[in-house]
C-alpha positions as CSV (number, residue, x, y, z in Angstrom):
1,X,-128.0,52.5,198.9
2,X,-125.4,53.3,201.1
3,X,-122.8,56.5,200.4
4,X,-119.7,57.3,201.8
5,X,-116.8,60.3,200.9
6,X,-114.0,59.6,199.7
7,X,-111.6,56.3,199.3
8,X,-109.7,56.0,202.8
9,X,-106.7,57.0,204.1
10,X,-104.3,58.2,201.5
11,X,-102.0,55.4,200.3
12,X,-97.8,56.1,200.2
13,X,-97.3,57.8,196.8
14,X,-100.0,60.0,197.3
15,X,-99.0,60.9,200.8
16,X,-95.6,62.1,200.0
17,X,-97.1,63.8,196.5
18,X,-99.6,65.4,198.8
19,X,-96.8,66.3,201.2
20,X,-94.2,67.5,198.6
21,X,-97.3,69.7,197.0
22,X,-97.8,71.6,199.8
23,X,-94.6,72.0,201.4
24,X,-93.6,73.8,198.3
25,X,-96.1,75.8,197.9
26,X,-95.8,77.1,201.6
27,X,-92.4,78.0,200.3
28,X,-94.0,79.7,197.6
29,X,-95.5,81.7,199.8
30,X,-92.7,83.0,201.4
31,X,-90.6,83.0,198.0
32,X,-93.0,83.5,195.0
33,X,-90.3,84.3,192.6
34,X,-89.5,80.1,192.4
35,X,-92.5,80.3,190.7
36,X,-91.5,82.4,188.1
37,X,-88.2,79.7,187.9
38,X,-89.7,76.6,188.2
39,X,-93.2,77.1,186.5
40,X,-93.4,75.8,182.8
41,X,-92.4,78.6,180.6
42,X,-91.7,77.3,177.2
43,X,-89.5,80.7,176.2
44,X,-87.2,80.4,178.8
45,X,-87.3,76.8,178.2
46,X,-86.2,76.5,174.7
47,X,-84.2,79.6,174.9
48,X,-82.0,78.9,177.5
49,X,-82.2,75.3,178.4
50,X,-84.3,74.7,181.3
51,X,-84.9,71.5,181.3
52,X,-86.3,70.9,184.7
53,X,-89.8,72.8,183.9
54,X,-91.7,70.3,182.7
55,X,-91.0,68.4,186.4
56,X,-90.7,71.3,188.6
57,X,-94.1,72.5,187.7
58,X,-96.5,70.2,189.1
59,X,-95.4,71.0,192.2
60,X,-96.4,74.4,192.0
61,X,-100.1,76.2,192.6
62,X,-101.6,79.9,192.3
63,X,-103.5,79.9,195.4
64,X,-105.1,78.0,198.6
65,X,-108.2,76.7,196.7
66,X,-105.8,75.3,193.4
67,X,-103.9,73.1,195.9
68,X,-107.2,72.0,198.0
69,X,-109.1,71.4,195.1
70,X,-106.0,69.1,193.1
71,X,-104.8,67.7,196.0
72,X,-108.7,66.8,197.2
73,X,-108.8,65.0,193.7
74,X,-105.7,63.4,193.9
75,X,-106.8,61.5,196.9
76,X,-110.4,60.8,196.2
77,X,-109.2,58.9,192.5
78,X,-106.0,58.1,193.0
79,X,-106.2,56.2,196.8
80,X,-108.1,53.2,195.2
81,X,-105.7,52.9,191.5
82,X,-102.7,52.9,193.4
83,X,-104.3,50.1,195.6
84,X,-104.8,48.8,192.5
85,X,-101.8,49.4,190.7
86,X,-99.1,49.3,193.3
87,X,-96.9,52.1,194.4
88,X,-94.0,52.1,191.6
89,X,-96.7,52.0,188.9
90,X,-99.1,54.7,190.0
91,X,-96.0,56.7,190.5
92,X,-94.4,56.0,187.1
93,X,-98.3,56.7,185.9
94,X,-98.3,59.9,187.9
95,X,-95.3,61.6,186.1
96,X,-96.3,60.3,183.0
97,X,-99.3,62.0,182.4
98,X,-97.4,65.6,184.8
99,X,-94.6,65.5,181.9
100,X,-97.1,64.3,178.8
101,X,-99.0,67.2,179.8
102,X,-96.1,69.3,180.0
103,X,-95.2,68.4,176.1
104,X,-98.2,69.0,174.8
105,X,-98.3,72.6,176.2
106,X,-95.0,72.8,174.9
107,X,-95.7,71.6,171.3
108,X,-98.5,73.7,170.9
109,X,-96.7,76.5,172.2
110,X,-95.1,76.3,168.5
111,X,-98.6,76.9,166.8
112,X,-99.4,79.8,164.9
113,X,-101.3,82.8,165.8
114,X,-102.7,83.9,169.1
115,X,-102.9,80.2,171.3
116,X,-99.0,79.3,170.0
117,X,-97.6,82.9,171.1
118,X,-99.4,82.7,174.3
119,X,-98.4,79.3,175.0
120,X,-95.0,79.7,174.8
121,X,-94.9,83.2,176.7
122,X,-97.1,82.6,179.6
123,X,-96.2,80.1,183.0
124,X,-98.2,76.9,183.5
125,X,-97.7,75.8,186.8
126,X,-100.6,72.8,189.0
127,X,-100.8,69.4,189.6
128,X,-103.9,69.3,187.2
129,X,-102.5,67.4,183.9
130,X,-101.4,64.4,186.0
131,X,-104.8,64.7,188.1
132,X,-106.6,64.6,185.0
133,X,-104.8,61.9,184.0
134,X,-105.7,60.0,187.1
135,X,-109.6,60.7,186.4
136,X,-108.9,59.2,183.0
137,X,-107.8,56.2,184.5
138,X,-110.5,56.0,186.9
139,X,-113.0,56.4,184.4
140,X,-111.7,53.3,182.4
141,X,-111.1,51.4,185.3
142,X,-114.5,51.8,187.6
143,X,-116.7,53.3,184.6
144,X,-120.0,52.7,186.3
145,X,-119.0,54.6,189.9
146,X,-121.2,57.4,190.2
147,X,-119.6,60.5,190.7
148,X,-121.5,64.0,191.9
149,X,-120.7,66.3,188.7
150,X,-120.1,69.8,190.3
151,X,-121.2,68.6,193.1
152,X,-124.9,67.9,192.3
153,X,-126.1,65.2,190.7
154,X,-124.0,61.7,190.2
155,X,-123.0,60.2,186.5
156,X,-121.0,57.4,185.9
157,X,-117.0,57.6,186.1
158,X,-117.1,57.5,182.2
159,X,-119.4,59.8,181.7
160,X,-118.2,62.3,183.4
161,X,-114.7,61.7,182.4
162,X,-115.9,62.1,179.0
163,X,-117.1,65.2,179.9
164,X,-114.5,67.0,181.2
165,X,-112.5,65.8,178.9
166,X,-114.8,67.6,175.8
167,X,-114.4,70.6,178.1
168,X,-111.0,70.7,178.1
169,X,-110.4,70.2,174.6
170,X,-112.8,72.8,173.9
171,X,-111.5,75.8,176.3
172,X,-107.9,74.7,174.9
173,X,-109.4,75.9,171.4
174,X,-109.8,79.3,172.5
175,X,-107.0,81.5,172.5
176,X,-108.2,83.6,175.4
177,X,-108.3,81.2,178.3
178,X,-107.1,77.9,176.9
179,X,-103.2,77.8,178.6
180,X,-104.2,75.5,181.7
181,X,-106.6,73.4,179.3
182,X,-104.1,72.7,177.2
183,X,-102.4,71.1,180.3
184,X,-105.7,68.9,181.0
185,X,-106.1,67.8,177.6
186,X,-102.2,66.8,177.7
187,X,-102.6,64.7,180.5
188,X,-105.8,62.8,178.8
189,X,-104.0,62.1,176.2
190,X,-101.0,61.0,178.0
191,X,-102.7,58.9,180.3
192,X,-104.4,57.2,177.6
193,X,-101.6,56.1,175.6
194,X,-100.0,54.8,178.2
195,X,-102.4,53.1,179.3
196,X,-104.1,51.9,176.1
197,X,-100.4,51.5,174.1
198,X,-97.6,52.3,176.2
199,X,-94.4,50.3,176.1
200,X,-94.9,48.7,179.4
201,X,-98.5,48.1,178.4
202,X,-97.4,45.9,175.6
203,X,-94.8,44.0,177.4
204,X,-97.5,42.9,179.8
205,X,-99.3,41.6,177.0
206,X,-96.8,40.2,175.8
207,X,-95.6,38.6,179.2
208,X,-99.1,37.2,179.3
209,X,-99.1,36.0,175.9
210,X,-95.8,34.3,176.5
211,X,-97.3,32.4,180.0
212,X,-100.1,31.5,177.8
213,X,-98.3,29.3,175.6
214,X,-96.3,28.0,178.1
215,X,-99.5,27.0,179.8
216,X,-101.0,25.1,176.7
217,X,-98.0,23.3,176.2
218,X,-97.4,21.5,179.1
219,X,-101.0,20.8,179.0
220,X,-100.4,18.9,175.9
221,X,-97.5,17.3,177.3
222,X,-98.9,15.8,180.4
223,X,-102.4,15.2,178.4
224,X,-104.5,18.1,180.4
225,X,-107.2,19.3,178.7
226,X,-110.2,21.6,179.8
227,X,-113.3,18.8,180.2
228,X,-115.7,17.8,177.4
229,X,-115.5,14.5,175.0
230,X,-113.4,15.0,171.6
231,X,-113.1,12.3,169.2
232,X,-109.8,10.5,170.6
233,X,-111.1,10.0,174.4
234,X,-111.0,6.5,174.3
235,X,-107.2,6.2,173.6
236,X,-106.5,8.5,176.5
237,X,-104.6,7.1,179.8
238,X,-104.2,8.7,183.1
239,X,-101.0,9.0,184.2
């Protein structure tokens, strides 16, 4: 069996992401207080209208190995579903699961106790929620791929998918570290709706339905059918 790393050379949406990623945080660098103003703080958030958090954040990263290790799995899942997918979807997919990672940080942030207050007082900021949401949709869409789990040993896509997704529901249950889980989980979740019941899901189905039925009829009008005998094949003509 034959093994190779990684998926190719990085396809348009995820060269610009990759691009936009670390030309702001090389700006960071120079101006960390953008981090402060653009991270996702849900207190400054609700309280004086920033809207532009729940966008602004993805773009933004605590240190070298954040960035190399979120960027790193951006491309190594994300190359072949946009291949897939196309560029406008994986996009639209992209800041789907960024922003429905975003909400779900910020509706928890309303919780009681010790996890809501520090929620909604402490600054999320990574491209993690929308990468975790691009490993959900690998896992459903190559479920058998083997990937090396911490780098050791392989499992397959949905496995390990599985996995880190019971991780990070589990670390967002505890109070004392479970701020950037919270994100993950978010992005799961969001991935999997969309994916599994999003709007544009069901119009596809529906599309399909709809060509279906348009299929079958003309099929019945021009006396196309599928091979077999039925009871009537003696009274049918070729026209």
């Amino acid at each position: 069996m034959a093994y190779s790393f990684g998926p190719g050379p990085l396809t348009p949406a995820i060269k610009i992401l990759v691009i936009a990623n670390v030309a702001v945080f090389l700006v960071t660098l120079v101006a960390p207080a953008l981090i402060q103003s653009l991270g996702l703080w849900p207190k400054p958030l609700f309280e004086q209208g920033q809207i532009w958090r729940p966008f602004t954040y993805m773009f933004l990263h605590g240190g070298l190995f954040h960035i190399l290790f979120n960027m790193l799995a951006l491309w190594m899942f994300g190359v072949e579903l946009e291949r897939m997918w196309g560029t406008k979807y994986f996009t639209k997919y992209y800041f789907v699961t960024g922003v429905g990672a975003a909400l779900t940080t910020m509706v928890l942030s309303f919780l009681p106790g010790d996890m809501g207050s520090q929620l909604y007082a402490s600054n999320t900021i990574g491209a993690s929620g929308a990468v975790y949401g691009i490993l959900l949709a690998y896992g459903l869409y190559f479920p058998n791929r083997p990937i090396l789990m911490f780098m050791l040993f392989p499992l397959p896509a949905k496995v390990y998918v599985a996995i880190i997704g019971a991780i990070a529901l589990l670390s967002s249950m505890s109070a004392g570290g479970g701020v950037a889980h919270v994100a993950h989980l978010g992005g799961l979740i969001a991935g999997y709706i969309f994916l599994k019941g999003g709007r544009l899901h069901l119009l596809s189905e529906i599309q399909y339905r709809y060509l279906k039925w348009r299929i079958n009829r003309s099929r019945r009008r021009f006396d196309v059918y599928n091979g077999g005998r039925s009871a009537d094949d003696v009274n049918r003509r070729v026209h």
